[in-house]
Each structure stands twice: as structure tokens, then as C-alpha cells.
Backbone bond lengths (Angstrom), bond angles and torsions (degrees), N, CA, C in turn:
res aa  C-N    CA-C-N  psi(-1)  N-CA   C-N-CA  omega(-1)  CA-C   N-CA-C  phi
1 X - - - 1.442 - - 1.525 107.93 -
2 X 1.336 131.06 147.65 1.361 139.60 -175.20 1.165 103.83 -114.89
3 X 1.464 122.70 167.56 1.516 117.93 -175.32 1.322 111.05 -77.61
4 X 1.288 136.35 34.99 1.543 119.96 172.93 1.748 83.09 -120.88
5 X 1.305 126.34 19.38 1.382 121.21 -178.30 1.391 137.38 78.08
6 X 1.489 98.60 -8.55 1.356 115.96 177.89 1.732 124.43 -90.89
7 X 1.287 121.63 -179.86 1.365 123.15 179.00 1.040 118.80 -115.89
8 X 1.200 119.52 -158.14 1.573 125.75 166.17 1.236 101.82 -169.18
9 X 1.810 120.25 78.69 1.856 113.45 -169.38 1.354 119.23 -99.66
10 X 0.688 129.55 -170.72 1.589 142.02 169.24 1.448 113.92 -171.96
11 X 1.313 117.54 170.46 1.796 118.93 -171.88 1.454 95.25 -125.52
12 X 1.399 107.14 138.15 1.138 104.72 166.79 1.941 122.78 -137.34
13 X 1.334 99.06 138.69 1.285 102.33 -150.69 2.000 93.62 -93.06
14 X 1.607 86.71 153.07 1.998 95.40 173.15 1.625 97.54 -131.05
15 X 1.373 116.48 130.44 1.406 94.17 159.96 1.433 106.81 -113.03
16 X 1.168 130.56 159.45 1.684 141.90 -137.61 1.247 106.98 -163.00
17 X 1.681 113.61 118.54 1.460 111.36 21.70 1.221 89.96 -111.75
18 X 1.642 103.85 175.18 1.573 129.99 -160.56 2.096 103.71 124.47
19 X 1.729 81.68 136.84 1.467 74.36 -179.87 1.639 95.39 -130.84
20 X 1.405 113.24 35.00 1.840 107.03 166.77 1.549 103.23 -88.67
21 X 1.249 87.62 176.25 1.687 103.63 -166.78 1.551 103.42 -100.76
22 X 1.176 122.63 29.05 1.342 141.37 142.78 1.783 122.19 -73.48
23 X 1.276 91.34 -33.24 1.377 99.47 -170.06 1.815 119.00 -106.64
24 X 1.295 90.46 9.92 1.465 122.39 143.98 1.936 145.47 -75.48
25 X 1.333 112.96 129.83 1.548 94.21 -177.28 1.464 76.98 -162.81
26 X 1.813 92.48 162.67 1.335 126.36 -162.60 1.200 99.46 -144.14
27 X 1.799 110.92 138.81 1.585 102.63 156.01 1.468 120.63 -116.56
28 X 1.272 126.15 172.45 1.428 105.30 -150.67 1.618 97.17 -94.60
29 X 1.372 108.78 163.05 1.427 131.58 -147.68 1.397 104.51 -72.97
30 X 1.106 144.00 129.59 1.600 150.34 155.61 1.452 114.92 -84.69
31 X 1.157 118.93 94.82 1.335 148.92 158.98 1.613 111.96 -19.87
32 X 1.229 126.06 124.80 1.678 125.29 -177.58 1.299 116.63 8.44
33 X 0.989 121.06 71.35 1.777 130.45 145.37 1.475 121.22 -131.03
34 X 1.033 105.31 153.30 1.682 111.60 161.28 1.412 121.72 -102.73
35 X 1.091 113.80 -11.50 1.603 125.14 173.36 1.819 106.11 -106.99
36 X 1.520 98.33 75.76 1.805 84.45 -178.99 1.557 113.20 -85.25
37 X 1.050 142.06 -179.40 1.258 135.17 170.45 1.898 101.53 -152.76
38 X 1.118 113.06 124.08 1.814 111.37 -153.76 2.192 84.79 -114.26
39 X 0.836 105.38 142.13 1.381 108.51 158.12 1.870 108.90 -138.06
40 X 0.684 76.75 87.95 1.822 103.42 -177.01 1.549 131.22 -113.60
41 X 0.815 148.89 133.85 1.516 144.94 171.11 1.462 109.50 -120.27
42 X 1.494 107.94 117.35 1.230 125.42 -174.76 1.744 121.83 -103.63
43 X 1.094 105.00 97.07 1.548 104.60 -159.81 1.674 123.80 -102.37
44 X 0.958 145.96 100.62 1.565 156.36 168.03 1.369 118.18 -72.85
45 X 1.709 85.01 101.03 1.599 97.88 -174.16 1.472 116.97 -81.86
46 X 1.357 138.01 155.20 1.526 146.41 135.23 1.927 88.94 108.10
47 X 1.595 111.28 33.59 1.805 117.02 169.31 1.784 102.46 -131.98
48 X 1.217 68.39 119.56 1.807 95.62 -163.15 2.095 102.61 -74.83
49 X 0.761 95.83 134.32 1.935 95.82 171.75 1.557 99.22 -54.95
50 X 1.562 138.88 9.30 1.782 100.34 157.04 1.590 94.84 -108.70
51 X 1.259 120.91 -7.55 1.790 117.98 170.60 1.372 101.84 -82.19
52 X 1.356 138.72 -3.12 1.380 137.52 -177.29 1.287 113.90 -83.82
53 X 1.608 109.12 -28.39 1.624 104.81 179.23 1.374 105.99 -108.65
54 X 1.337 120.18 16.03 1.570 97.50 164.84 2.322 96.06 -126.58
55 X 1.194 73.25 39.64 2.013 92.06 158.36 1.558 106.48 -131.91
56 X 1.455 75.39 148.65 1.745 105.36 164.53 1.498 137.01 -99.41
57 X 0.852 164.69 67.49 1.924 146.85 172.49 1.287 99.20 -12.84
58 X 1.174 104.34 142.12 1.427 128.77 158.95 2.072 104.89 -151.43
């Protein structure tokens, strides 16, 4: 938060375990609010649905 009270957030996703920067994602930043609302689709390519259930989000 900055002193006019506002933010500047974003979410950022891990999927786990794995610590390459593949398994990283970002969404892009919303500018002074505290109420952000993101409509985004964040997608992780070359993870197959049987590596999907033995990952986590974080």
C-alpha cells in the first residue's frame, strides 16, 4: 500500500512441486486499487492431466 492508501496487486501463481520458472505465472498488475478484479487466464504449457494431480497451487 502507498500513502494515498492504495495498491498496486497482482496474483501470482506456483505450481508444486518444481522450482523452474515454468512453473511460475503472473498476472498483470492493476494499478491503484484495492478492489482489483483480474479476468485473465493463466495457462501452463507442456503438464499433462496425470502431472496435474500430483501438483498443487500455491
Amino acid at each position: 500500500m502507498d500513502s494515498n492508501g492504495l495498491a498496486d496487486p497482482y496474483v501470482k501463481l506456483h505450481l508444486l512441486p518444481g522450482a523452474s520458472k515454468s512453473n511460475k505465472l503472473r498476472t498483470k498488475t492493476i494499478r491503484t486499487t484495492l478492489n482489483p478484479v483480474w479476468n485473465e487466464t493463466l495457462v501452463y504449457h507442456g503438464i499433462t492431466n496425470e502431472d496435474m494431480q500430483k501438483k498443487t497451487l500455491r
